[in-house]
N, C-alpha and C positions, 0 to 999 in steps of 0.2 A: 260107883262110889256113893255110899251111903253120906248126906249133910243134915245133921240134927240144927234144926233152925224153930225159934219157937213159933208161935202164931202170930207174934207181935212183928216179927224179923219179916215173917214172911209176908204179912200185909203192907209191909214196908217196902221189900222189894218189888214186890207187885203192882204199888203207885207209882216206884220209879222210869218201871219199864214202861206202864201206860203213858207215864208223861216223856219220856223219851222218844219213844213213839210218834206222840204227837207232835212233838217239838220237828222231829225228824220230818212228818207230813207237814208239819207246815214249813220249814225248808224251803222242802221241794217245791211247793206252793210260791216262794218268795225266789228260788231259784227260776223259776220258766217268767222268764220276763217276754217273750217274742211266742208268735202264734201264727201260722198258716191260714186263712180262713180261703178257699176261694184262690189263692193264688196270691193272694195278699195281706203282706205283713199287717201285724196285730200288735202294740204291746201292751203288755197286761198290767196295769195298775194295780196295786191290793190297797184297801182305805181300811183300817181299823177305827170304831168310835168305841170308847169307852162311854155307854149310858147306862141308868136305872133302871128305864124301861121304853120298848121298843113295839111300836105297832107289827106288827107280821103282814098286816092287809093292808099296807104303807109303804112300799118297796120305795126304794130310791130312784128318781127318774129326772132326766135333763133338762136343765130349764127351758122353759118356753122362750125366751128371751135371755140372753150374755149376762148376768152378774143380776136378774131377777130385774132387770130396769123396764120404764113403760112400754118404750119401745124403740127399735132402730130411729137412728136419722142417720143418712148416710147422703154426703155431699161429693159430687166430684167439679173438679174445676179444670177448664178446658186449656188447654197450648198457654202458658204462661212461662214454663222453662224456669228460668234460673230465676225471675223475679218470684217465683212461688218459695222460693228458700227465703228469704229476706221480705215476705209480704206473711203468708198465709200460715207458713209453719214457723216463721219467727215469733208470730204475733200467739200462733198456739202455742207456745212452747217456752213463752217467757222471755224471748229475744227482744231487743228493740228492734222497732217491725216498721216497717214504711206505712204511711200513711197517707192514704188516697185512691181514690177510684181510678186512676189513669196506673196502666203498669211501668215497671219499670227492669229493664232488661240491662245487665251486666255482663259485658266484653270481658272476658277473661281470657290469656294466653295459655298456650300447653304448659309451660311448667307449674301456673298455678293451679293446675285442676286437681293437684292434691293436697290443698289447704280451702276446701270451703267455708270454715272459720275464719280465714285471711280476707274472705270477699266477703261475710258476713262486718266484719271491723272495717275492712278500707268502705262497705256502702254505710256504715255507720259513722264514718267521718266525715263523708262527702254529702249524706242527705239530711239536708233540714227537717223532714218531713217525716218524721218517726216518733213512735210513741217506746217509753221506756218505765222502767220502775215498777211494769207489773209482772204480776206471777202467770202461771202457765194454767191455762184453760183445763180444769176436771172434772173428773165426777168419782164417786166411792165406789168398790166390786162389792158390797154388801158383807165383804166377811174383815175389811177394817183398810182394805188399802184403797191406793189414790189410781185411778187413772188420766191419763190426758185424751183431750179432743182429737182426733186426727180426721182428715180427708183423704182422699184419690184424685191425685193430679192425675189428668189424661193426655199424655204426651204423644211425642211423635219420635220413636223410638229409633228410627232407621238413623237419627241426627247424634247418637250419645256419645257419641267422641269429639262434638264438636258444641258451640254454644250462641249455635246464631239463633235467632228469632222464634219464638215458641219450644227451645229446646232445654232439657236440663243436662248437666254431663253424669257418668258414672259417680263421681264421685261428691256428686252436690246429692244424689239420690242415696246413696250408702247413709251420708251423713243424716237423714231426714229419714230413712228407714229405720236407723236404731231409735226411735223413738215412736214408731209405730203406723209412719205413713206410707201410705200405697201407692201405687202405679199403674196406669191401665192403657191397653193397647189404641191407638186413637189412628192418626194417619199414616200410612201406611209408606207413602210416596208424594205427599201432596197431588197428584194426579188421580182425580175423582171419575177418569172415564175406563178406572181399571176394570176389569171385571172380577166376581165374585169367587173366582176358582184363583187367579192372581192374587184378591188379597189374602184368601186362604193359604196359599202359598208363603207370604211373606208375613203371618202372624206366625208360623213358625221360626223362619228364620230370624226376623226383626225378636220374637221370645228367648232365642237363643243368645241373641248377640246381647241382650240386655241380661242376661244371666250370667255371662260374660263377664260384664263390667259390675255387674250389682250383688250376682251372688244368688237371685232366684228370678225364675221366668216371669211372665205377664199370663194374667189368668182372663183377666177381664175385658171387655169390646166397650167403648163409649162411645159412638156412633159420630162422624164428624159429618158436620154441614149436610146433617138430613138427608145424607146418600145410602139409600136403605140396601145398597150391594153390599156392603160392609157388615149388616144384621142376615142375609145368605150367608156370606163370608164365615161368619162367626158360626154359624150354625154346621156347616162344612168341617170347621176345624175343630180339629182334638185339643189344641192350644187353648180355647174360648171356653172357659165355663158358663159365663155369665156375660149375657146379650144388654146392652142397656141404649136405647135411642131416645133421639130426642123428643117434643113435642110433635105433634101431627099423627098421623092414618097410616097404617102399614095395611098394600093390599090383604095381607095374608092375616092379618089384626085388626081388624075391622074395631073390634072393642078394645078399646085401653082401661085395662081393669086394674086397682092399687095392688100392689104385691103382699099378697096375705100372709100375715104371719103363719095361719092354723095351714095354709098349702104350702110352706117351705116346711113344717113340721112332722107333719103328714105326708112329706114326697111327691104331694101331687103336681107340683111344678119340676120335678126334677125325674131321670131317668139316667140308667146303669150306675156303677160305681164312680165315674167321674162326675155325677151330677150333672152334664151339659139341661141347660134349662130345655124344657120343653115347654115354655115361653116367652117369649123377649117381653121386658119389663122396660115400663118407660120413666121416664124422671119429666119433674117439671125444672124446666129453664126458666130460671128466676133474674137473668141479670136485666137491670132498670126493673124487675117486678117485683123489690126484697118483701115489700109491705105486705103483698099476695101471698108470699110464699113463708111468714112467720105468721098469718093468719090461719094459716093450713097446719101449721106445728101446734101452735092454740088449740084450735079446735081436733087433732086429732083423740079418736076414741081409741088408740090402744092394738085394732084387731091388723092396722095394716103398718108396715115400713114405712119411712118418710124419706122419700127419695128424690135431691135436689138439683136441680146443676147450675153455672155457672161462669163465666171468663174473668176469675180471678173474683175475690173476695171486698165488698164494697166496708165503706164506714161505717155504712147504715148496718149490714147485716154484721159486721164484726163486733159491734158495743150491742145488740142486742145477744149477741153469744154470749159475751161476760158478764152485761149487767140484765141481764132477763131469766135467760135459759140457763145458765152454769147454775145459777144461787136455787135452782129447782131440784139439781141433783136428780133429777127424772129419766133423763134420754140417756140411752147407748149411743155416744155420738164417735160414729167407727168408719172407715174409708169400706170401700165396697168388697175390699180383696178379705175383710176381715169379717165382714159378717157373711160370705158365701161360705168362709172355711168353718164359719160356725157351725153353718144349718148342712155341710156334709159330712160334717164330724157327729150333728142330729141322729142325722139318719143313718148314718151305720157304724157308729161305736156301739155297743154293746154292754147294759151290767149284767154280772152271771156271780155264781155260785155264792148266792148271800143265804148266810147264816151268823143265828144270834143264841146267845149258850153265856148263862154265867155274866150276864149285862154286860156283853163286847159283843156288838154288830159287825162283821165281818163280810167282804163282799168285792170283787173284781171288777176292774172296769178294762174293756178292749177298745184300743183308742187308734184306729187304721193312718197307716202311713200312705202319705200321698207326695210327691217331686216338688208341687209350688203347694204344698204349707212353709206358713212364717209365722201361724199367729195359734199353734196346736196347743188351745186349751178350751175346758169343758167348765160348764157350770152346773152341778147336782144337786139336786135337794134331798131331805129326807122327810116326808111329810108323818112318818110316824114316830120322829123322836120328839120330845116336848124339852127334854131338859139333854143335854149332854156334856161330860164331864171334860173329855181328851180326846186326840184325834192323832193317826201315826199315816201317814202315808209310806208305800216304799221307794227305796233311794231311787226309783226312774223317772220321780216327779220331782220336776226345777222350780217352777214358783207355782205360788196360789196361796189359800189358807181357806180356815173353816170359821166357822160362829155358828152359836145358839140366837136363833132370832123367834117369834113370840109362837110361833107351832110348827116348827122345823127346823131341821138343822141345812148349813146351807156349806157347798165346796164349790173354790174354784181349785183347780189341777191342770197344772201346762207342761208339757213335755218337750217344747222351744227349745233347743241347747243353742239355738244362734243367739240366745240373750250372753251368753260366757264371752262372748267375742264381741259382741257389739259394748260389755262392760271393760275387757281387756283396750282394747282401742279406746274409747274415750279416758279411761287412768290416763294412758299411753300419752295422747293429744294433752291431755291435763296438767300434766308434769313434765311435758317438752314445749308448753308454748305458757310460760310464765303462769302458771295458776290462774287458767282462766275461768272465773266464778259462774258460769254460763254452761261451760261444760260440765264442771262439778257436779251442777243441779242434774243435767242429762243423765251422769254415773249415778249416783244418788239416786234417783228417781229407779232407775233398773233395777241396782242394788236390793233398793227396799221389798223390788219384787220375788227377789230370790227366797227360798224356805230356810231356815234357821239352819246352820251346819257351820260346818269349816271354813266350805269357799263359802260363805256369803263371807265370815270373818276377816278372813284372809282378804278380800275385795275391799273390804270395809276397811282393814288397817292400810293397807295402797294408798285407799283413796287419802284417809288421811293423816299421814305420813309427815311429818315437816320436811319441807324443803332440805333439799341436799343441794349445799354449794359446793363451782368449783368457783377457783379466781383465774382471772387471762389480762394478758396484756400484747395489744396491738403496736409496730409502731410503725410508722413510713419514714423511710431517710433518701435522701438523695448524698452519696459519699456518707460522712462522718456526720454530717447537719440532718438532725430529728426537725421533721417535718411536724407532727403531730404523734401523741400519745394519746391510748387510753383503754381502758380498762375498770372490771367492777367484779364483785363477787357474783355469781350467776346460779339461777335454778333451772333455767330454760337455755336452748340455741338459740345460739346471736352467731347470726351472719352480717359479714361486712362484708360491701361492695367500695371495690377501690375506682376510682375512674382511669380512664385509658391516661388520660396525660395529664399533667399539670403544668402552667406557668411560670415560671419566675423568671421577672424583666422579660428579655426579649426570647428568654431558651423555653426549650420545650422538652417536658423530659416525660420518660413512656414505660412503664411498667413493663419488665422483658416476661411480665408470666401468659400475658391475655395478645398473644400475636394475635390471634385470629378472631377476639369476644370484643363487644366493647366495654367489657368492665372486666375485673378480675374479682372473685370472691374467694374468702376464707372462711371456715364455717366454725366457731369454737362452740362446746358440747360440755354438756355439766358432768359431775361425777368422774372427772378425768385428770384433776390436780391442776399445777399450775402450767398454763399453757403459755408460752411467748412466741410472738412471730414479729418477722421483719419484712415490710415490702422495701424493697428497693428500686425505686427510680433512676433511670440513666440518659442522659441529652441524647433529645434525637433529632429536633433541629433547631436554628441559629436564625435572631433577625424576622421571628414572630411580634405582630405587632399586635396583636387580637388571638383570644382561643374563650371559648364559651362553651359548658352544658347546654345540651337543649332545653335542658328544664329550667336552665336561667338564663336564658333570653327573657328580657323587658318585654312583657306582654304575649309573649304564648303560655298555653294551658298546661302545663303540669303532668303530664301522664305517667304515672309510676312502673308502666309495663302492668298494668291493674290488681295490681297491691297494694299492699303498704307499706310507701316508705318512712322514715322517720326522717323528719326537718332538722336535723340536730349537725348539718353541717357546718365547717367552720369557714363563712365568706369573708374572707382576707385576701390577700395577694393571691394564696394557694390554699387549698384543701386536701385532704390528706386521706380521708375514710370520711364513707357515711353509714351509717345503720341502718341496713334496709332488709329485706328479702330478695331484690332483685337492683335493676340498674333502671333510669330511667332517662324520659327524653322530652321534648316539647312540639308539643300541636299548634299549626300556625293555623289561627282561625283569622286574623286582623294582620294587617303588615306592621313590622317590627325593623325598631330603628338596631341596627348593629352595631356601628361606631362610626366616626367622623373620620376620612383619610386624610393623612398629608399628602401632595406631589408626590409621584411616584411612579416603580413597578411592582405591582403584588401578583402572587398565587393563593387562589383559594382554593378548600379543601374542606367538603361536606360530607357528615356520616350519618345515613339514615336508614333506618331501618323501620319492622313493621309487623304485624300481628297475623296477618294470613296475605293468599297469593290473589285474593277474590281481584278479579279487571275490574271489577265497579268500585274498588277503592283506593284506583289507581292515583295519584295526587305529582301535579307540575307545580314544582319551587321555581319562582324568579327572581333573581337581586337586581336589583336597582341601584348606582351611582344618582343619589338625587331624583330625576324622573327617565333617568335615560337606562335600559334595560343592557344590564354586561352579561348574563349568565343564567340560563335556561336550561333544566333538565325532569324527566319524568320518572319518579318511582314505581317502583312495578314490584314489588318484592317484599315479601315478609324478609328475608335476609339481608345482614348489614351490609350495607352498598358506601361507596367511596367516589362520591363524586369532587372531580377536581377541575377548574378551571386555571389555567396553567399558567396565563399570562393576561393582565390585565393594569390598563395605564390609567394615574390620576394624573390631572394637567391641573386643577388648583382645587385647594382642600373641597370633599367635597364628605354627602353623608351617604353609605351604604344601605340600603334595606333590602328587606327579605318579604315574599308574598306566596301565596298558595293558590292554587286554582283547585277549588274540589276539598277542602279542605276538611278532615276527618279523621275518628282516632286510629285509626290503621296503621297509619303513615307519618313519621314525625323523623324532627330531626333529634341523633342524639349526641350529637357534638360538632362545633366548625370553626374553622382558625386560619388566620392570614398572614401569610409570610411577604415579608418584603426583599423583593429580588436584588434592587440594585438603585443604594441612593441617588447617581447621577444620570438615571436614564429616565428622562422626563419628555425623550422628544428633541431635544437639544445637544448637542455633540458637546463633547470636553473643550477640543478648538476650539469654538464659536464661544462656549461660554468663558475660555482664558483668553480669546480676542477682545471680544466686550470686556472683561476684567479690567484689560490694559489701556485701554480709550475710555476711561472713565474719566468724567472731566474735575478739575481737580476741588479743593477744598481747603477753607486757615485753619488756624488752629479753634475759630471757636464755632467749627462745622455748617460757616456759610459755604457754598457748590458758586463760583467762580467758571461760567461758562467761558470764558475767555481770560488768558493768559494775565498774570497780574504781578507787580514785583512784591516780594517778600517771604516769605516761611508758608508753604504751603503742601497740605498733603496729595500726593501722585498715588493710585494703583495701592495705597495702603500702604508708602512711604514720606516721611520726610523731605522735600528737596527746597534750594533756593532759588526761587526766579531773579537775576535781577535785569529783566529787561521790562 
């Protein structure tokens, strides 16, 4: 088929097909996001610069250094646990932070370990000792954003379900990871006569168990108490990238040489694709030596790391972080997990196929996937642009940004998607625990780091969204009679803990929901309209003369089950609800007066309960009558126990107390009440006491006692008669 087309027509189609063409190649170009290299994934970045003009003998190459700063400092601090959430990363982070060279370890139950916000506010109410009102410790990535300080806490990981002594739990660590702190393999077993092929062994498993609970392995070895089996150990294992021991000689190290920047860039410290060092790098231990060890940040020239360590973070060295070292904006101040993933993302990411045509620099970057990255991003320069206009990265890059700065143009590029989640969960936390401005900043702070799009938007409108109320109303009744109301508009869950009983006069009435708890809770939730609930109370026993909280007992300590409760109970006859997160109890550190008996028969009935099963925090209760001992028993048990002492005689009023041997927060009591068996059993028979009744001698009318018989009007046995003899 002949097509008459003029010359105009046909230079016309002939540009369209070339630029379809092209457009089509580059597609395809923007379609191959993933790469084989080797056996291992690749993914392909494409970076578009819109410039004027572009050096060609100027290629684009990775910075020497994270965001172009002077150089690493990288801090780890040793077994500090759960005090490191509320000391070292609160204080970085903008938290009201504890304040003092001594640590401080927080007891926390299993149900709190998925609120470490809750234990950051209950150590904020209970410590004098904190500093507040400032902002979070930074420095700039050079292309306009903000980063924060972080460190590598060196824990002891085989402990993370639990939160005794040097430990943190999973969930104290998630919460301090999305904000960009690390974690590094430290003891193994507490028993330092393991050998080297043992702890080998259990830096795998202990990696796994903590990925487990945190979401990604442990890459790093901190070397504990100078026990250089742990630097074999490390060297053995596939788990270990990076070796780090303390102060002193290693036979096999005879020289301890600073960790050079130009040999982590160059590769010479590092070998195969996992990087395991090929050679263990040492930190100076600065605790009692800060002064030493910020003379050494002063004077560093630039070529080496600055690698510190520590047990927990002093006053001295924390006000020289904010008001010395921050306002310099100099140092990459980064945990150890985050500057190893730098320098092997260094040395084998890859740029390839740059070309420039028409003032657009164009160019690829291959960026290797590895199982424990957290922190997959790159810093690129270009030393041959001077001026550039625009910049397009494609959609497989999550945050970073670019700048012209005075002879190159400069990218950072992160490929992270665990930042989507760590911003999903704090929204989440943000708008389910009353607007907490703390958290806000943590979202925000992410946020900001995301690239301009949709979901940064969408994140952005979440975050801030006005409050969505529901209303709810509580009430407690025993029968027809409201104990207590109450109720508010709500943006956050409110939980209310009811107590197991209540008082009125001598009856005892019991909540039928919590047979088995000692508290009963109701949980109301925002966004759900109006909610109304009724507890109801029913008599469970008669001729109660005493019932107490343990947490109000005159003179024991408080223990909220280590939360926060709120004080907003109503102490009158009876109490009805309190606003809390949990139930709470009383710690007998001093004895405690109970109440004063009449003559009597009673039973008493004790409920205590306790926070783990440890024998070392086993705790004996003894009541006292005055100084004379009725009632002896030993708790043994994290679960609520019912001690009852069945029968017990007062013969003239007398005062009850209560004492502890061993006394500690484990173990407490959380509620005790005394019943009185039987007003005429005192020891004395009904006969005896209506024989006496009747032989009382008698009495006139104006209650003179007439030992001997008298004539006139006199009272007998509590009647009238006439004597007249």
């Amino acid at each position: 088929m002949y097509i008459n087309k003029s010359k105009s027509e046909i230079r016309f189609l002939l540009s369209l097909f070339i630029t379809l063409m092209a457009c089509q190649s580059s597609l395809r170009a923007y379609a191959q996001t993933t790469e084989d290299i080797n056996g291992t994934t690749y993914d392909i970045v494409n970076v578009t610069v819109n410039t004027p003009s572009y050096d060609v003998a100027k290629p684009p190459v990775f910075a020497r250094v994270k965001y172009n700063k002077f150089c690493p400092l990288v801090i780890t601090s040793d077994d500090m646990g759960t005090s490191e959430l509320v000391n070292s990363w609160a204080f970085f982070n903008g938290y009201p932070a504890f304040q003092g060279d001594t640590y401080l370890y927080i007891s926390k139950g299993d149900d709190f370990l998925n609120s470490p916000y809750n234990a950051m506010e209950w150590y904020q109410q209970t410590s004098s000792l904190k500093r507040e009102g400032q902002q979070p410790l930074t420095y700039t990535d050079n292309t306009g954003g903000v980063r924060r300080f972080t460190l590598t806490s060196a824990i002891w990981p085989y402990q993370v379900e639990t939160t005794k002594y040097t430990l943190i739990n999973g969930n104290d660590a998630k919460t301090m990871i999305r904000t960009g702190w690390s974690f590094a393999q430290h003891d193994v077993d507490g028993d330092y006569s393991t050998d080297a092929e043992t702890i080998a062994s259990r830096f795998k498993a202990l990696s796994d168990m903590w990925e487990d609970h945190v979401g990604i392995g442990l890459k790093v070895m901190v070397e504990p108490n100078g026990s250089h089996k742990y630097i074999d150990a490390g060297k053995q294992s596939d788990e270990i990238c990076w070796n780090i021991f303390q102060n002193g000689q290693l036979p096999n190290y005879p020289a301890m040489h600073p960790v050079l920047i130009d040999d982590w860039t160059s590769g010479t410290d590092w070998t195969s694709f996992d990087h395991k060092p090929d050679a263990t790098t040492a930190r100076f231990f600065f605790q009692n030596k800060e002064t030493e060890f910020i003379n050494r940040i002063e004077q560093a020239d630039g070529t080496a790391m600055i690698l510190g360590g520590t047990h927990g973070l002093s006053n001295i060295f924390l006000d020289y972080l904010r008001n010395t070292l921050q306002p310099t904006d100099k140092y990459w101040v980064a945990g150890a997990d985050e500057v190893w993933e730098y320098y092997h993302l260094y040395n084998n990411a890859i740029i390839s196929d740059i070309t420039y045509s028409n003032g657009v620099l164009n160019f690829n970057v291959k960026v290797p996937r590895y199982k424990k990255h957290q922190f997959r991003e790159l810093t690129i320069n270009i030393p041959g642009i001077s001026e550039g206009t625009s910049f397009s990265f494609s959609d497989n890059v999550i945050t970073g940004g670019g700048r012209q700065n005075t002879d190159y143009y400069t990218f950072n590029l992160g490929l992270e998607d665990r930042i989507y989640t760590y911003i999903e969960e704090l929204i989440a936390y943000y708008r389910a625990h009353q607007y907490n401005a703390y958290v806000k900043n943590d979202a925000q702070y992410l946020i900001d780091q995301l690239l301009p799009g949709n979901k940064k938007s969408d994140y952005q409108a979440q975050l801030d969204a006005a409050p969505s109320y529901a209303s709810y109303q509580v009430r407690t009744s025993i029968g027809d009679k409201v104990l207590a109301e109450g109720g508010q508009d709500i943006a956050a869950e409110v939980t209310y803990s009811f107590p197991k009983y209540l008082l009125m006069g001598t009856d005892l009435y019991e909540t039928p929901q919590n047979a088995t708890a000692p508290y009963y809770v109701t949980t109301f939730t925002p966004n759900s309209g109006t909610d109304n609930r009724v507890v109801t109370y029913t008599k469970a026993l008669e001729n109660v003369v005493y019932f107490s909280e343990g947490e109000d007992l005159v003179g024991a300590t408080y223990n909220p089950l280590n939360t926060k409760c709120y004080t907003d109970k109503n102490h009158g006859e009876y109490y009805a609800y309190r606003w809390s997160s949990n139930a709470a109890g009383g710690i007998i550190r001093q004895p405690v007066t109970i109440t004063s008996l009449q003559p009597g028969r009673y039973k008493l009935v004790v409920a205590v309960i306790g926070s783990n099963d440890n024998t070392k925090h086993n705790t004996t209760f003894n009541f006292k009558l005055d100084a004379n001992p009725i009632y002896s028993f030993e708790a043994t048990t994290k679960n609520l126990t019912i001690f009852e002492k069945e029968e017990f005689v007062v013969d003239e009023e007398q005062t009850l107390t209560l004492e502890a041997a061993n006394p500690n927060v484990c173990r407490w009591i959380d509620y005790l009440y005394i019943q009185k068996i039987d007003d005429t059993d005192t020891g004395i028979s009904q006969h005896e006491m209506d024989s006496q009744k009747n032989n009382l001698p008698p009495y006139n009318l104006m209650g003179i006692k007439y030992p001997h018989p008298t004539k006139g009007i006199l009272i007998k046995n509590g009647k009238k008669v006439v004597n007249s003899h």
